[in-house]
C-alpha positions in Angstrom: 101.6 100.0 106.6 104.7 98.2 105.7 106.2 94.8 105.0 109.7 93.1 104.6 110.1 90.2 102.7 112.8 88.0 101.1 113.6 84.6 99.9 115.5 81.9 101.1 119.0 80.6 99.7 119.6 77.5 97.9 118.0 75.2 94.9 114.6 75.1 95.8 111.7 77.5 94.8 110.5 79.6 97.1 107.7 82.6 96.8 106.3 85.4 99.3 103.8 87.5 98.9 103.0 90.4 101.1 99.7 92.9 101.0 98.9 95.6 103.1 95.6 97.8 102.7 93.8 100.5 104.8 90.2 101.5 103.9 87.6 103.6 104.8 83.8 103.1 103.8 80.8 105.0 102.5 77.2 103.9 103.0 75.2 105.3 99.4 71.5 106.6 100.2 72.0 108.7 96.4 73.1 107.5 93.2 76.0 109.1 91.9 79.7 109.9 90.6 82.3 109.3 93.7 85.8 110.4 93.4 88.4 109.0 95.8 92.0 109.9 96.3 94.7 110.0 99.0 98.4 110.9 99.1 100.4 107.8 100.6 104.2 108.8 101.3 106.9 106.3 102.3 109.7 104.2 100.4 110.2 101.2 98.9 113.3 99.2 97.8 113.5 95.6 96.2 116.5 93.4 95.2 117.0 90.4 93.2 120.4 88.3 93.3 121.7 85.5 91.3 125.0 83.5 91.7 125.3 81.2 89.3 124.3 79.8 85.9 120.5 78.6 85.5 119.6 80.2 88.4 116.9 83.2 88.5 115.4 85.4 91.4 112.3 88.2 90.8 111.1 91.1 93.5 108.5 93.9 92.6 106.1 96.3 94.8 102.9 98.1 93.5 100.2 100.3 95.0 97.3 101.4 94.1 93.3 101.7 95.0 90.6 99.1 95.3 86.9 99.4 96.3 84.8 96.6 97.2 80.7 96.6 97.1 78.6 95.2 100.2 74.7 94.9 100.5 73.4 96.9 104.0 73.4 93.2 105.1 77.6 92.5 104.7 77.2 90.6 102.3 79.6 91.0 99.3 78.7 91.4 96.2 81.6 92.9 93.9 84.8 94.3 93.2 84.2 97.9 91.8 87.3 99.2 91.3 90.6 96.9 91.1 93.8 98.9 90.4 97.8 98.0 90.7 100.1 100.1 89.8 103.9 98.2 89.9 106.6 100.8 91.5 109.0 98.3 90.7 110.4 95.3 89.5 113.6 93.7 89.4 114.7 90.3 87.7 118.2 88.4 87.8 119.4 85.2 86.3 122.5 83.4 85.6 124.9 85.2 88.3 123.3 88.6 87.8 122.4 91.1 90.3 119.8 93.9 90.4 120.0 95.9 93.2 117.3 98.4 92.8 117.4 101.6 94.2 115.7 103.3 97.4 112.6 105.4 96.0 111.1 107.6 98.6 107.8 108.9 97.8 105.5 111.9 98.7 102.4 113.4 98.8 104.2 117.0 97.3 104.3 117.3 93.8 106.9 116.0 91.3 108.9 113.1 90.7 108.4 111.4 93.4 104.5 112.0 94.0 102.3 108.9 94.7 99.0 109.6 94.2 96.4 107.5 93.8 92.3 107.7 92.7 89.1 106.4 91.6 86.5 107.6 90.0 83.3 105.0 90.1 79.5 105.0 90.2 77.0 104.3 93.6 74.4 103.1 94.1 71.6 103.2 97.0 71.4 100.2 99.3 75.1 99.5 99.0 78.3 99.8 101.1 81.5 100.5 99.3 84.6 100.1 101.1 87.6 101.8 99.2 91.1 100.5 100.0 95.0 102.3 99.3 96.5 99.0 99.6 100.1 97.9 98.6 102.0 94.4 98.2 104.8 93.1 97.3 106.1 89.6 95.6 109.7 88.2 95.9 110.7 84.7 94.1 113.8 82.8 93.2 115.3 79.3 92.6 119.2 78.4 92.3 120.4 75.3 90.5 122.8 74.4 92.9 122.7 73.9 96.8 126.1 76.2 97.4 124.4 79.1 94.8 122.8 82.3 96.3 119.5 82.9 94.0 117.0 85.0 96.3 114.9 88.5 96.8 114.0 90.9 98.8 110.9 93.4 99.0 110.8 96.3 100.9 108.0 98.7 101.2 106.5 101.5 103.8 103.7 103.6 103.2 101.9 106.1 105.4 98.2 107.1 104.5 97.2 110.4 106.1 93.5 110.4 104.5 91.3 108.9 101.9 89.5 111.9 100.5 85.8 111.1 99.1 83.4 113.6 97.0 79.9 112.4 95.4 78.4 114.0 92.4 74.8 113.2 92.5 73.4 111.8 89.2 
């Protein structure tokens, strides 16, 4: 999954907002305890830029996990899980610049690790859908048309597996 997006120059507003997600699903026939988890590698990188006075730019990135709750029929029904983690965030204003920096991530331990998890109870007669999904969000406004006020998100994220285990009730 991945996404690249940034503002445009200039006085006006503008805003982007990017989501990526990759899911797998479970059909309960038990009640119980499930415990998802995966180990998403990748990088990310944002940037926010400012040029003059009164103008202001933002750019963040998060991951995390979701699960969503269907009836056998497709209907749905709820949002079980909703988790977002930011990575992170970056603000400028008034000629300021925040840069960032490049943060590569991996499934091996340390510093650096991005693992993410759930822990939530099912129910018979549903379908639960469970989602390591990512996004990012990039805004900024100058106060004059010459002025450079903008942002940029960056993010790629490979998923190799969604790992599920049920503890029956």
């Amino acid at each position: 999954m991945m996404f690249d997006i940034k503002t445009t120059d200039g006085p006006n507003f503008s805003s982007i907002t990017a989501v990526a997600a990759l899911g797998v699903s479970y059909e309960a026939t038990i009640a119980g305890l499930l415990q998802a988890s995966a180990d998403p590698s990748g990088f990310h990188l944002v940037g926010a830029w400012s040029s003059g006075f009164g103008g202001e730019s933002h750019a963040e990135v998060w991951m995390d996990m979701s699960v969503d709750r269907f009836a056998f029929d497709g209907s749905f029904d709820t949002r079980v899980v909703d988790q977002r983690s930011t990575l992170q965030s970056n603000d400028a204003w008034n000629g300021r610049q925040d840069m960032g920096t490049l943060d590569i991530f991996s499934s091996t331990p340390g510093p650096h690790t991005a693992a993410v998890g759930a822990l939530f109870h099912v129910d018979p007669g549903y379908k639960y859908v469970i989602w390591v999904w990512c996004g990012g969000l990039v805004w900024g406004h100058g106060s004059q048309p010459s002025w450079t006020d903008k942002a940029s998100a960056q993010m790629q994220i490979t998923v190799p597996s969604i790992n599920i285990s049920l503890t029956v009730d």
